[in-house]
Residue, then its C-alpha position, 0 to 999 in steps of 0.5 A: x500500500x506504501x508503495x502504491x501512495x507513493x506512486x500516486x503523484x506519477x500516476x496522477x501526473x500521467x492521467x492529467x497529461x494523457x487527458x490533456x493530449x487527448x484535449x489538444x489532439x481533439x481540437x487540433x483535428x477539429x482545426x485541420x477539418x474545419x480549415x479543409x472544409x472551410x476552404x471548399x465551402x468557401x471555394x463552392x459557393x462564390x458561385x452561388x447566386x443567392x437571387x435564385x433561391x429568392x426567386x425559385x417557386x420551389x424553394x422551401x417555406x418557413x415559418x420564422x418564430x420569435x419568443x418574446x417576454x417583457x420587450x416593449x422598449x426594442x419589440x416594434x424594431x425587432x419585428x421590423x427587422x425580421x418582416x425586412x428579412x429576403x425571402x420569398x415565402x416566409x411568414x413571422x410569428x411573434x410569441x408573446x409569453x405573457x409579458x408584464x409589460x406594454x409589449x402586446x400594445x406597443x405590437x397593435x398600435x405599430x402594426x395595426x393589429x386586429x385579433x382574428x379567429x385562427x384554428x391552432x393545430x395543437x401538435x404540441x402541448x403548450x400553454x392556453x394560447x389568449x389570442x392571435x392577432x394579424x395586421x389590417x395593413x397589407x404591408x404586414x401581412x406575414x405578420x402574425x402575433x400570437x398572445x398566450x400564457x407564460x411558460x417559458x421560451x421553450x413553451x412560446x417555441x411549441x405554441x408557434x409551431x402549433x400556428x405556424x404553417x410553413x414547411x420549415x420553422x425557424x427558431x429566433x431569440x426577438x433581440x437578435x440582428x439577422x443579415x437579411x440574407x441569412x434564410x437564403x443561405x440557411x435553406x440552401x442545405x434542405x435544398x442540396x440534400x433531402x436527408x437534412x433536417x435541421x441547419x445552423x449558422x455563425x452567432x456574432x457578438x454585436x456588443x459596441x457594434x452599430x445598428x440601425x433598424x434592425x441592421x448591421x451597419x458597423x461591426x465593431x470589436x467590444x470595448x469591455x474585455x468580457x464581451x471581447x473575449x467572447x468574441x474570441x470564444x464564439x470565432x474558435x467555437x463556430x470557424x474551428x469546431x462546429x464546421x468540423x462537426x458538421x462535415x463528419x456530421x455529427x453536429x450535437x448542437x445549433x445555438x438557440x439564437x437561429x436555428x432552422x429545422x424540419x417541421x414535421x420532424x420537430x412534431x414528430x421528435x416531440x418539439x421542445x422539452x419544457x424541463x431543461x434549461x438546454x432546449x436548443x441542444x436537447x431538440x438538436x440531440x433527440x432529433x438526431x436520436x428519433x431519426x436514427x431510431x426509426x431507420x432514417x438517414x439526417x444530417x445537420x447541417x452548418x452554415x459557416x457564413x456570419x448570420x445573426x448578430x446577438x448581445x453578450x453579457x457585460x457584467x461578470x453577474x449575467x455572465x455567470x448566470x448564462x454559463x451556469x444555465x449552459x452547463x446545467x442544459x448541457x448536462x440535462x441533455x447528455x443525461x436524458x439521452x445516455x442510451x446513445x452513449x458509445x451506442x453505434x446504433x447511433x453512428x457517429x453521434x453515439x461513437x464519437x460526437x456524445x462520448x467528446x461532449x462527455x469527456x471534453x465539453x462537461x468533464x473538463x471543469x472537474x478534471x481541471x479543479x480537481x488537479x488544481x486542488x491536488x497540485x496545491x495539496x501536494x504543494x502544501x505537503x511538501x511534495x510538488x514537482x515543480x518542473x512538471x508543473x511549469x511545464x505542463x502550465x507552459x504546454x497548455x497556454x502555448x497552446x490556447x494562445x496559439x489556438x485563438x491565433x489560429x481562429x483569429x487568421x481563419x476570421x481574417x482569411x474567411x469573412x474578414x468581419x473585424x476589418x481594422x487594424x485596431x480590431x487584430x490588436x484588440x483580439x491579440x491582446x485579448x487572446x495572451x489574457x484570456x487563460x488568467x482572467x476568462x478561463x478561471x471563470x468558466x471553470x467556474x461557473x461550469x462547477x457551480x453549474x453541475x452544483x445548482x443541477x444537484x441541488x434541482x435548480x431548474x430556472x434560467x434566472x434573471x438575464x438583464x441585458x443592456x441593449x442595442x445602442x440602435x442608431x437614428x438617423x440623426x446619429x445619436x443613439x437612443x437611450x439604452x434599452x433594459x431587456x430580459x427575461x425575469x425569474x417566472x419566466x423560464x426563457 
C-alpha cells in the first residue's frame, strides 16, 4: 500500500497529461477539418447566386418564430427587422409569453393589429394560447402575433409551431440582428440534400457594434474585455469546431439564437422539452436520436457564413448566470439521452460526437479543479514537482494562445468581419489574457453549474441585458434599452 501512495503523484501526473493530449489532439483535428472544409465551402459557393433561391417557386417555406417576454422598449424594431428579412415565402410569428409589460400594445398600435379567429393545430402541448392577432395593413401581412400564457421560451417555441404553417420553422431569440440574407443561405442545405433536417449558422457578438433598424451597419470589436473575449470564444467555437462537426456530421448542437429545422420532424421528435434549461441542444440531440431510431438517414447541417448578430453579457453577474444555465442544459441533455452513449446504433453521434461532449465539453471543469486542488495539496505537503508543473502550465497556454491565433487568421482569411487594424490588436491582446482572467471563470461557473443541477435548480434566472445602442438617423443613439427575461419566466 506504501508503495502504491507513493506512486500516486506519477500516476496522477500521467492521467492529467494523457487527458490533456487527448484535449489538444481533439481540437487540433477539429482545426485541420474545419480549415479543409472551410476552404471548399468557401471555394463552392462564390458561385452561388443567392437571387435564385429568392426567386425559385420551389424553394422551401418557413415559418420564422420569435419568443418574446417583457420587450416593449426594442419589440416594434425587432419585428421590423425580421418582416425586412429576403425571402420569398416566409411568414413571422411573434410569441408573446405573457409579458408584464406594454409589449402586446406597443405590437397593435405599430402594426395595426386586429385579433382574428385562427384554428391552432395543437401538435404540441403548450400553454392556453389568449389570442392571435394579424395586421389590417397589407404591408404586414406575414405578420402574425400570437398572445398566450407564460411558460417559458421553450413553451412560446411549441405554441408557434402549433400556428405556424410553413414547411420549415425557424427558431429566433426577438433581440437578435439577422443579415437579411441569412434564410437564403440557411435553406440552401434542405435544398442540396433531402436527408437534412435541421441547419445552423455563425452567432456574432454585436456588443459596441452599430445598428440601425434592425441592421448591421458597423461591426465593431467590444470595448469591455468580457464581451471581447467572447468574441474570441464564439470565432474558435463556430470557424474551428462546429464546421468540423458538421462535415463528419455529427453536429450535437445549433445555438438557440437561429436555428432552422424540419417541421414535421420537430412534431414528430416531440418539439421542445419544457424541463431543461438546454432546449436548443436537447431538440438538436433527440432529433438526431428519433431519426436514427426509426431507420432514417439526417444530417445537420452548418452554415459557416456570419448570420445573426446577438448581445453578450457585460457584467461578470449575467455572465455567470448564462454559463451556469449552459452547463446545467448541457448536462440535462447528455443525461436524458445516455442510451446513445458509445451506442453505434447511433453512428457517429453515439461513437464519437456524445462520448467528446462527455469527456471534453462537461468533464473538463472537474478534471481541471480537481488537479488544481491536488497540485496545491501536494504543494502544501511538501511534495510538488515543480518542473512538471511549469511545464505542463507552459504546454497548455502555448497552446490556447496559439489556438485563438489560429481562429483569429481563419476570421481574417474567411469573412474578414473585424476589418481594422485596431480590431487584430484588440483580439491579440485579448487572446495572451484570456487563460488568467476568462478561463478561471468558466471553470467556474461550469462547477457551480453541475452544483445548482444537484441541488434541482431548474430556472434560467434573471438575464438583464443592456441593449442595442440602435442608431437614428440623426446619429445619436437612443437611450439604452433594459431587456430580459425575469425569474417566472423560464426563457
Amino acid at each position: 500500500m506504501d508503495e502504491f501512495f507513493s506512486k500516486l503523484p506519477l500516476i496522477i501526473n500521467t492521467l492529467v497529461l494523457i487527458y490533456t493530449i487527448a484535449l489538444m489532439t481533439g481540437y487540433l483535428s477539429l482545426a485541420i477539418i474545419s480549415a479543409v472544409e472551410m476552404r471548399f465551402y468557401m471555394k463552392k459557393n462564390s458561385f452561388i447566386d443567392y437571387r435564385a433561391i429568392l426567386a425559385s417557386p420551389v424553394s422551401p417555406s418557413i415559418s420564422l418564430i420569435a419568443p418574446a417576454y417583457n420587450e416593449g422598449l426594442t419589440i416594434v424594431a425587432n419585428v421590423r427587422s425580421l418582416l425586412s428579412v429576403h425571402y420569398a415565402n416566409y411568414e413571422v410569428i411573434l410569441v408573446n409569453d405573457g409579458s408584464k409589460d406594454d409589449s402586446m400594445g406597443k405590437l397593435i398600435a405599430a402594426y395595426q393589429l386586429e385579433p382574428v379567429d385562427f384554428a391552432v393545430n395543437e401538435r404540441i402541448v403548450c400553454n392556453e394560447i389568449k389570442g392571435v392577432y394579424k395586421s389590417r395593413n397589407i404591408a404586414f401581412k406575414k405578420l402574425i402575433v400570437v398572445d398566450k400564457v407564460n411558460g417559458g421560451k421553450s413553451d412560446a417555441l411549441n405554441a408557434g409551431i402549433n400556428i405556424s404553417t410553413k414547411s420549415l420553422i425557424a427558431c429566433i431569440d426577438v433581440d437578435c440582428v439577422l443579415e437579411q440574407d441569412a434564410l437564403l443561405k440557411m435553406v440552401k442545405p434542405f435544398l442540396e440534400n433531402p436527408d437534412v433536417i435541421a441547419t445552423g449558422g455563425v452567432i456574432r457578438i454585436a456588443n459596441s457594434c452599430e445598428i440601425q433598424d434592425g441592421r448591421m451597419i458597423n461591426v465593431e470589436v467590444p470595448d469591455k474585455f468580457l464581451p471581447r473575449v467572447q468574441v474570441m470564444e464564439y470565432i474558435r467555437a463556430f470557424l474551428l469546431g462546429r464546421i468540423a462537426w458538421s462535415k463528419v456530421n455529427g453536429l450535437l448542437l445549433i445555438s438557440g439564437a437561429f436555428g432552422l429545422f424540419d417541421k414535421e420532424v420537430v412534431i414528430k421528435a416531440g418539439g421542445y422539452n419544457h424541463h431543461t434549461v438546454g432546449e436548443d441542444m436537447e431538440l438538436v440531440v433527440r432529433m438526431r436520436r428519433y431519426m436514427a431510431e426509426i431507420n432514417q438517414k439526417a444530417v445537420v447541417a452548418y452554415i459557416p457564413d456570419p448570420l445573426c448578430w446577438t448581445e453578450a453579457p457585460e457584467t461578470i453577474k449575467i455572465f455567470g448566470r448564462q454559463r451556469n444555465r449552459w452547463t446545467r442544459g448541457t448536462a440535462e441533455t447528455l443525461w436524458l439521452h445516455k442510451k446513445m452513449f458509445f451506442n453505434p446504433r447511433f453512428g457517429i453521434i453515439g461513437m464519437i460526437s456524445y462520448p467528446y461532449w462527455l469527456f471534453f465539453e462537461w468533464m473538463a471543469p472537474f478534471v481541471e479543479a480537481s488537479g488544481l486542488l491536488y497540485f496545491i495539496l501536494l504543494a502544501l505537503l511538501g511534495y510538488a514537482n515543480w518542473p512538471f508543473f511549469f511545464t505542463l502550465l507552459g504546454v497548455v497556454y502555448s497552446f490556447a494562445v496559439t489556438y485563438s491565433m489560429i481562429a483569429i487568421l481563419a476570421e481574417e482569411l474567411t469573412y474578414h468581419q473585424y476589418n481594422k487594424k485596431e480590431h487584430i490588436r484588440k483580439l491579440v491582446f485579448t487572446a495572451l489574457f484570456e487563460p488568467f482572467f476568462y478561463h478561471p471563470l468558466t471553470v467556474w461557473y461550469a462547477l457551480q453549474g453541475n452544483f445548482d443541477l444537484i441541488m434541482g435548480k431548474s430556472s434560467w434566472g434573471e438575464m438583464v441585458r443592456k441593449g442595442f445602442d440602435t442608431v437614428k438617423e440623426t446619429g445619436k443613439a437612443v437611450t439604452d434599452s433594459l431587456v430580459g427575461d425575469s425569474l417566472d419566466n423560464k426563457s
